[in-house]
C-alpha positions as a Markdown table, in Angstrom:
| # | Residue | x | y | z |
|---|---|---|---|---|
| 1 | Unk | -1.2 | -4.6 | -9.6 |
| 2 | Unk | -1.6 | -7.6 | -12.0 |
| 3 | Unk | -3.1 | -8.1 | -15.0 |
| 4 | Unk | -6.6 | -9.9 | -15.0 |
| 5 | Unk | -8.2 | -11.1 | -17.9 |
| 6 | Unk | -11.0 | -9.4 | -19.5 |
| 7 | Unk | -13.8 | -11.5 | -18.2 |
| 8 | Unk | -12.9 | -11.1 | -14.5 |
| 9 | Unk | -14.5 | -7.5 | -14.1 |
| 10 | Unk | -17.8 | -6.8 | -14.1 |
| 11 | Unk | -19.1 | -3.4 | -14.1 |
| 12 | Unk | -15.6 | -2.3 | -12.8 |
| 13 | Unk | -14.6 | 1.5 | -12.8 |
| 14 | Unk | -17.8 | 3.0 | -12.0 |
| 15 | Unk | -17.8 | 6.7 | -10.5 |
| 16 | Unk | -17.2 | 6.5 | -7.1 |
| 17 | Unk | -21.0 | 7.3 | -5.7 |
| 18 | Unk | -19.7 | 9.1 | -2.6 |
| 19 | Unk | -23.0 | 10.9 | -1.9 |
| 20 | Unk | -24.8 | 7.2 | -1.6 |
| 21 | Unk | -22.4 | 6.6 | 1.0 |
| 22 | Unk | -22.4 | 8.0 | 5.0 |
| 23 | Unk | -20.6 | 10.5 | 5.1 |
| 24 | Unk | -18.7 | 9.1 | 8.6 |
| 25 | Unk | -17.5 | 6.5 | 6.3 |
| 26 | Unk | -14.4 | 8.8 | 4.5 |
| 27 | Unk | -12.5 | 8.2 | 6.8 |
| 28 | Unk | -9.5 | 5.3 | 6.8 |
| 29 | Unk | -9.6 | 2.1 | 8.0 |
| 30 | Unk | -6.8 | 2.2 | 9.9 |
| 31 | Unk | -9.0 | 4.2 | 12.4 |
| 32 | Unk | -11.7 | 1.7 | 12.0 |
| 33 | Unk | -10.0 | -2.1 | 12.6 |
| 34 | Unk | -11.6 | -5.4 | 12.9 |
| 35 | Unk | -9.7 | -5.2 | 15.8 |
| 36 | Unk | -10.8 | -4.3 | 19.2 |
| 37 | Unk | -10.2 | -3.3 | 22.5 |
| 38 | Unk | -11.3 | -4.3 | 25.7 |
| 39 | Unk | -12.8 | -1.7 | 28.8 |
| 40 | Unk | -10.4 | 0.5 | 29.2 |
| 41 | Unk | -7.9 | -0.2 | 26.6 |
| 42 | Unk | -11.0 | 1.0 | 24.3 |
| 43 | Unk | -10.8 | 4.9 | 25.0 |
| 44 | Unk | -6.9 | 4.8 | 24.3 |
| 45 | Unk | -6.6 | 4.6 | 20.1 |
| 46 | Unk | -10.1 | 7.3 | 19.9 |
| 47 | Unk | -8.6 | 9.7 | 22.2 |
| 48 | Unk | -5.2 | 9.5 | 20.5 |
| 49 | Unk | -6.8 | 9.8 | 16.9 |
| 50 | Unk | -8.8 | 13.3 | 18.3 |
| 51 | Unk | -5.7 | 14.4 | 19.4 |
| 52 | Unk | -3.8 | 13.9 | 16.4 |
| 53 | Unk | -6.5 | 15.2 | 14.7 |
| 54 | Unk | -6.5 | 18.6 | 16.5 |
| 55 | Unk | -2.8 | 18.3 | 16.1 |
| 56 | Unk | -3.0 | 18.8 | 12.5 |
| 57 | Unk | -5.7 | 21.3 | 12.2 |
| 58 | Unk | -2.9 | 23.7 | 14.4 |
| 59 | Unk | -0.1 | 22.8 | 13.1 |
| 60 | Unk | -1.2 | 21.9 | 9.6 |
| 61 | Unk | 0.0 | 18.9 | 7.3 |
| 62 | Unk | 3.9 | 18.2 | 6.9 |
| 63 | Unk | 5.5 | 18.9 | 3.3 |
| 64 | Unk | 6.0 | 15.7 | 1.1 |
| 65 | Unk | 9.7 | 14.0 | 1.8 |
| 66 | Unk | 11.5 | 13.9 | -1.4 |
| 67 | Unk | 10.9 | 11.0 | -4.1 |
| 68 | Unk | 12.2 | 7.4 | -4.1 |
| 69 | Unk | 15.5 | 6.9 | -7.0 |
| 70 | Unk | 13.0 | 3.8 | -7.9 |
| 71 | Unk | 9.6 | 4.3 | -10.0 |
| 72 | Unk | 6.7 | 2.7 | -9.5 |
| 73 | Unk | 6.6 | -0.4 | -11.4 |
| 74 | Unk | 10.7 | -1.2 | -11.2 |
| 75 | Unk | 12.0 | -4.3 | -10.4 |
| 76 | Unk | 14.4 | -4.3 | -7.2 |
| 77 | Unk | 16.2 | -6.8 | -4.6 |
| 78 | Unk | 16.2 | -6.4 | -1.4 |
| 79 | Unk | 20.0 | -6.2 | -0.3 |
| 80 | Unk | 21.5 | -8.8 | 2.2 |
| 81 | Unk | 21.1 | -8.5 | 5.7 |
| 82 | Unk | 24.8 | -7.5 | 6.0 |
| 83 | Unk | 24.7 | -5.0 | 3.9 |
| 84 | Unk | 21.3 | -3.2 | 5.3 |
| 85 | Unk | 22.8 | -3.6 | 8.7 |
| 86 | Unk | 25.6 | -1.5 | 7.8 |
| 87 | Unk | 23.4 | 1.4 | 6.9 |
| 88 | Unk | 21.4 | 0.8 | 10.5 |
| 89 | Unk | 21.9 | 2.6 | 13.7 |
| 90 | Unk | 21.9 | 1.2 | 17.3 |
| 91 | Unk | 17.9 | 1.3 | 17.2 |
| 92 | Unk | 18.1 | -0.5 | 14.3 |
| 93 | Unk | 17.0 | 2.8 | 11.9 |
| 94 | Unk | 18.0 | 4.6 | 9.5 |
| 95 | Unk | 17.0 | 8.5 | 9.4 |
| 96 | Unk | 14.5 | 7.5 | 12.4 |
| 97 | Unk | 12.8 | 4.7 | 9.9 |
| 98 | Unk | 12.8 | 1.7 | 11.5 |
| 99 | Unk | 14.0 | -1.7 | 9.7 |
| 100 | Unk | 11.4 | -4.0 | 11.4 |
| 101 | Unk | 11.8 | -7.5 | 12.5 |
| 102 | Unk | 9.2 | -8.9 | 9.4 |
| 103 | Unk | 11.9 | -7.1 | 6.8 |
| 104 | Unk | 14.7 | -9.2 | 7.8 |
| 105 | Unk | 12.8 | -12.1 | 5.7 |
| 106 | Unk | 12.9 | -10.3 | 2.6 |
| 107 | Unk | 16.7 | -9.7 | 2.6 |
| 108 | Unk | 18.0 | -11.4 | -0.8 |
| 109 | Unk | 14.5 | -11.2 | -2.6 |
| 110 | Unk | 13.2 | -9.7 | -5.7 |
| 111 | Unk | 10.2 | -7.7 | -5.7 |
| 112 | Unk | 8.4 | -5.1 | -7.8 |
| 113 | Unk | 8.3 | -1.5 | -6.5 |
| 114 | Unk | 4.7 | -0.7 | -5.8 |
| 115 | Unk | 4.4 | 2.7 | -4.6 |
| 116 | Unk | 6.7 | 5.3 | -3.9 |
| 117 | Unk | 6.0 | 7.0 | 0.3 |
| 118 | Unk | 6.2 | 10.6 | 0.9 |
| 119 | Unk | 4.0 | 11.2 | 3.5 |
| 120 | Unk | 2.0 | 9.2 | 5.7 |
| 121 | Unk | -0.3 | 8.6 | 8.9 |
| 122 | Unk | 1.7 | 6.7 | 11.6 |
| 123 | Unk | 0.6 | 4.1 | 13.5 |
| 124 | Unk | -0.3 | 7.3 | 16.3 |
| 125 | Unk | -2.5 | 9.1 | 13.8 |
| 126 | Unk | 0.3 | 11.5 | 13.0 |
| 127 | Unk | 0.9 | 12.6 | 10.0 |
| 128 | Unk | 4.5 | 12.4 | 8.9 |
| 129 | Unk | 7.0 | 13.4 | 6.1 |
| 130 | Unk | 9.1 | 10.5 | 4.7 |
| 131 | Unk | 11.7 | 10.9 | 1.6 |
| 132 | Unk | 13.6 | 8.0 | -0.4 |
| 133 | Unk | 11.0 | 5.5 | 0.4 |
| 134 | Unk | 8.9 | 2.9 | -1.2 |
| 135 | Unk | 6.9 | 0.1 | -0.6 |
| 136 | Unk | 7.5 | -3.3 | -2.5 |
| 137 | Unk | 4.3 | -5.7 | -4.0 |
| 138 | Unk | 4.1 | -8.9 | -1.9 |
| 139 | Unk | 6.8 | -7.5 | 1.2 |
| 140 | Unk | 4.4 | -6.8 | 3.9 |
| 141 | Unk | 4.3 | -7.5 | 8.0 |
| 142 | Unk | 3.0 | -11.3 | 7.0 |
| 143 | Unk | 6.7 | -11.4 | 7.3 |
| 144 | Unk | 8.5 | -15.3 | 5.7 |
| 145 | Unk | 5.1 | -17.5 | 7.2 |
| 146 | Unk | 1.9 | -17.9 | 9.0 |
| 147 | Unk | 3.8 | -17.2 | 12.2 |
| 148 | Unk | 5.1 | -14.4 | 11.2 |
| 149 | Unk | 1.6 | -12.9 | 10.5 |
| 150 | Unk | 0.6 | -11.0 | 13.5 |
| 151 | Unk | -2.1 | -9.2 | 13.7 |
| 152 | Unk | -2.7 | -10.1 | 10.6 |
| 153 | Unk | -3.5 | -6.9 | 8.2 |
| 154 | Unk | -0.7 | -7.3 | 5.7 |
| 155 | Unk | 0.7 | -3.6 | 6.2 |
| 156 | Unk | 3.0 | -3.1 | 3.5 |
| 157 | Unk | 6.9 | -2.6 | 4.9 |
| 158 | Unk | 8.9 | 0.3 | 4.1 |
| 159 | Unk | 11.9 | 0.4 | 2.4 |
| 160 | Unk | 14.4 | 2.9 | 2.2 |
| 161 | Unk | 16.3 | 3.7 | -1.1 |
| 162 | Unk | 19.7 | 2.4 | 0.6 |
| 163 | Unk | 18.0 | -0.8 | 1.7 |
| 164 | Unk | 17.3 | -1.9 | -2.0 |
| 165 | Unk | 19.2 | -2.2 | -5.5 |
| 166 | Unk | 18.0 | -2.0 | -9.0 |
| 167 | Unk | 16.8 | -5.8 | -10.4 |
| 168 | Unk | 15.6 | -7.8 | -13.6 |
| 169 | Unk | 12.1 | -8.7 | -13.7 |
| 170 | Unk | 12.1 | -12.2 | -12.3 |
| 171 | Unk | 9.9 | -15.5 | -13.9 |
| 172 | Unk | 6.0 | -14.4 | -13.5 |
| 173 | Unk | 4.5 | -16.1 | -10.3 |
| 174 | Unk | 2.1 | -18.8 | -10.3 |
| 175 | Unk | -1.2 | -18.3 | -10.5 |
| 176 | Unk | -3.3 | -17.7 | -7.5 |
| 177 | Unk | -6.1 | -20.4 | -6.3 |
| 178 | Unk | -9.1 | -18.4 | -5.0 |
| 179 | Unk | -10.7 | -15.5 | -6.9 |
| 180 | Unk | -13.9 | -13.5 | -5.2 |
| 181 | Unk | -16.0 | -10.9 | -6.6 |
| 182 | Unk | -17.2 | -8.2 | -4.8 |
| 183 | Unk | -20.8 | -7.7 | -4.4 |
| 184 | Unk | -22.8 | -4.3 | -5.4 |
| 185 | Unk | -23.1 | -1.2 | -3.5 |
| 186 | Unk | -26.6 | -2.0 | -2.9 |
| 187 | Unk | -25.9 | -5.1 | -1.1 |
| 188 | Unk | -22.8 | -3.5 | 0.6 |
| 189 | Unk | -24.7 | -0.7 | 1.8 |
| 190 | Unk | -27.2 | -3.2 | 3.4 |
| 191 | Unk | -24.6 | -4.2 | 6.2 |
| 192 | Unk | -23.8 | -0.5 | 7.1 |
| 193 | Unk | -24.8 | 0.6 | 10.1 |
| 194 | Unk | -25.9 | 4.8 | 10.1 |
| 195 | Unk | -22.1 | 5.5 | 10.3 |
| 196 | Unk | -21.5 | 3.7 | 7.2 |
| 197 | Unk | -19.0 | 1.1 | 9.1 |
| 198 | Unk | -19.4 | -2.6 | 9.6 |
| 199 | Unk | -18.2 | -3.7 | 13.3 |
| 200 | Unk | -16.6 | -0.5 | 13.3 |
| 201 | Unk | -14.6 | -0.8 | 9.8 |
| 202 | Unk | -15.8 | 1.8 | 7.2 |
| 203 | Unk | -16.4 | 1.5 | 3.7 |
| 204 | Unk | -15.0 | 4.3 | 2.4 |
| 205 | Unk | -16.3 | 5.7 | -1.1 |
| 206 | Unk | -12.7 | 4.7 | -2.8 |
| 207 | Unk | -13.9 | 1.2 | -2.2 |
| 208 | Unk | -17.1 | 1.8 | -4.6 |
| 209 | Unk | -14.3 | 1.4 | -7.5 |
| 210 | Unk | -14.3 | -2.2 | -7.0 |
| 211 | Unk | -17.4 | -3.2 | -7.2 |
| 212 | Unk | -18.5 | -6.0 | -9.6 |
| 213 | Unk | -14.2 | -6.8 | -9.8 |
| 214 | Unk | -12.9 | -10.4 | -9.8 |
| 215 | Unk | -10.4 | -10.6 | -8.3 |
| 216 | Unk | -7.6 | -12.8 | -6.3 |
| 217 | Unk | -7.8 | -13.6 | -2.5 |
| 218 | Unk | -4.6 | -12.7 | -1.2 |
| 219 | Unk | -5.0 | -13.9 | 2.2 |
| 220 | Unk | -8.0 | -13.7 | 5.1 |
| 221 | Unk | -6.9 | -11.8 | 8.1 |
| 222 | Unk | -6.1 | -14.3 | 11.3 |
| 223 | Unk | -4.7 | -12.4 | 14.0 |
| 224 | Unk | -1.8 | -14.5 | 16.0 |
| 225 | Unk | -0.3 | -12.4 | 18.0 |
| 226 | Unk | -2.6 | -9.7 | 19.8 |
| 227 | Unk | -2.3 | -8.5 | 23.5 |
| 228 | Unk | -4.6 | -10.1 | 25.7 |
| 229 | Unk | -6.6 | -6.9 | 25.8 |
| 230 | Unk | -7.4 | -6.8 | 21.9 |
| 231 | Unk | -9.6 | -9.8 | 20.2 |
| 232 | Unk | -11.0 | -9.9 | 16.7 |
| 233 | Unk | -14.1 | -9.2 | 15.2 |
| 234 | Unk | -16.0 | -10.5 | 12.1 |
| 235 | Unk | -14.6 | -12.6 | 8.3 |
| 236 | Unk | -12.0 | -9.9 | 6.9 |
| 237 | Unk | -10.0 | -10.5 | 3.4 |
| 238 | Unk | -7.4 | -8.9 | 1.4 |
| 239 | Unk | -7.5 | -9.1 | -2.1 |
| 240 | Unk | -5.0 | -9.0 | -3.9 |
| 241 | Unk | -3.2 | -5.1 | -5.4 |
| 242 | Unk | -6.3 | -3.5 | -3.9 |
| 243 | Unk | -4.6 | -0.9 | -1.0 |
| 244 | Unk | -5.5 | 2.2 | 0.1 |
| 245 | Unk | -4.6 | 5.5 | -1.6 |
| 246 | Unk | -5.0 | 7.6 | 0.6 |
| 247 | Unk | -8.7 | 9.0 | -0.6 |
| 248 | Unk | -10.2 | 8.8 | 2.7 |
| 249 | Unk | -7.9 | 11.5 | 3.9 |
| 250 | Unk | -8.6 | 14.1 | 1.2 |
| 251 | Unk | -6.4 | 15.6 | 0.2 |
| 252 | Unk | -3.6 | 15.1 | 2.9 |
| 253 | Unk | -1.6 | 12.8 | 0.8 |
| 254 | Unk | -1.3 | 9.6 | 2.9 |
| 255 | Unk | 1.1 | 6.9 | 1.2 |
| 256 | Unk | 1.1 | 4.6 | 3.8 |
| 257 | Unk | -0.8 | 1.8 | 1.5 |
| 258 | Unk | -2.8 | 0.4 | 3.6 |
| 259 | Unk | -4.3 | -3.0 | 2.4 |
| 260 | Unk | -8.2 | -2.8 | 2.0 |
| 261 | Unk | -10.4 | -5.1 | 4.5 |
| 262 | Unk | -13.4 | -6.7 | 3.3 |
| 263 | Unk | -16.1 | -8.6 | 4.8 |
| 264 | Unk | -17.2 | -11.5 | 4.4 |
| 265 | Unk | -20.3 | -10.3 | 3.3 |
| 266 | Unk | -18.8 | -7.9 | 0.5 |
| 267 | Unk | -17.7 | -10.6 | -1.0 |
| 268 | Unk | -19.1 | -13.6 | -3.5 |
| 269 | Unk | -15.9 | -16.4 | -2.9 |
| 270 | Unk | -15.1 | -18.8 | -5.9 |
């Protein structure tokens, strides 16, 4: 995460006041998008999410996958696209992790490891085990450009400890041009509906952290590139280093790092 000055938090690092909060809103918001479905399409990603749910009530949660040779906070570089092809399968994969189409971008770059993965919920709501992999700051589906962004949410990509090499610390970035500060859990809470969600997107208690926190706009979610039977719903922004930790889950352990959404109205823009 970087390092903001002094004055740019306000009342930062408050207790998290879970019990102001519905509890409905605990869980992620990768179950509650901005993004919706329409009739029938709609019943699909609920009745999938009950039954991965149920699923891991039975069967209970996987073991974590081993650790990443990289700690968090290490520089790396992304090795050429030659060279992670080599370690590849037909399918493109490597130990059934897929090296997506938004990675091949980040071939030759630097990047600072942000978070080591060892378990995770899957884009199915399963929860799965997952050794020697991390996720790099700034390498996420946005992919190289704009057209790259589909559906916009900036998940982070995942890279595999054969994918990636140790690296110097390159020349710090420039500074970034918008800052917002987000508003108190009063005036949050104020949008909620009973289910503590916003046009279906929760906000969770981990969230309550931030309020009061200035802090850079990393980029507002524009979908590009949804089906026909998905459209959008409501302002959503990233800001920058804030991603999900997995809190909502309990104590599952999710490292999937999932970037935050917030609404419009959560948020005082510079």
């Amino acid at each position: 995460m970087s390092q903001l000055p002094a004055d740019t938090v306000r009342n930062a690092g408050v207790p998290l006041p879970a019990a102001q909060l519905p509890m409905q809103a605990a869980r992620c918001q990768y179950e509650g998008l901005p993004i919706h479905a329409r009739p029938p399409f709609g019943v699909l990603r609920p009745t999938r999410r009950i039954r991965e749910h149920a699923r891991m009530r039975l069967a209970g949660v996987p073991a974590r996958g081993r650790p990443s040779a990289y700690e968090v906070g290490s520089w790396v570089t992304v090795r050429s696209v030659e060279e992670v092809r080599a370690t590849l399968d037909a399918g493109d994969r490597l130990g059934g992790l897929w090296f997506t189409g938004s990675q091949w971008s980040f071939c030759g770059g630097t990047y600072q490891v942000e978070h080591t993965v060892r378990r995770m919920l899957d884009d199915h709501y399963r929860m799965r085990r997952i050794s020697r992999t991390v996720t790099l700051r700034g390498a996420t589906c946005a992919g190289a450009g704009p057209e790259d962004e589909g559906c916009g949410l900036g998940c982070a990509l995942l890279f595999r400890d054969d994918w990636v090499r140790p690296a110097d610390a390159p020349v710090a970035p420039a500074a970034p041009q918008r800052y917002a500060t987000v508003r108190s859990l009063q005036e949050i809470q104020q949008t909620l509906g009973p289910d503590g969600t916003l046009l279906g997107v929760p906000f969770h208690a981990a969230m309550a952290r931030h309020v009061g926190r200035r802090l850079p706009v990393l980029r507002q979610v524009v979908p590009r590139a949804l089906p026909r039977w998905q459209y959008p719903v409501g302002e959503w922004y990233q800001l920058d280093g804030l991603r999900c930790l997995g809190e909502p889950l309990g104590g599952l352990g999710c490292d999937r790092q999932c970037a935050l959404l917030w609404h419009r109205s959560w948020l005082d823009l510079d």
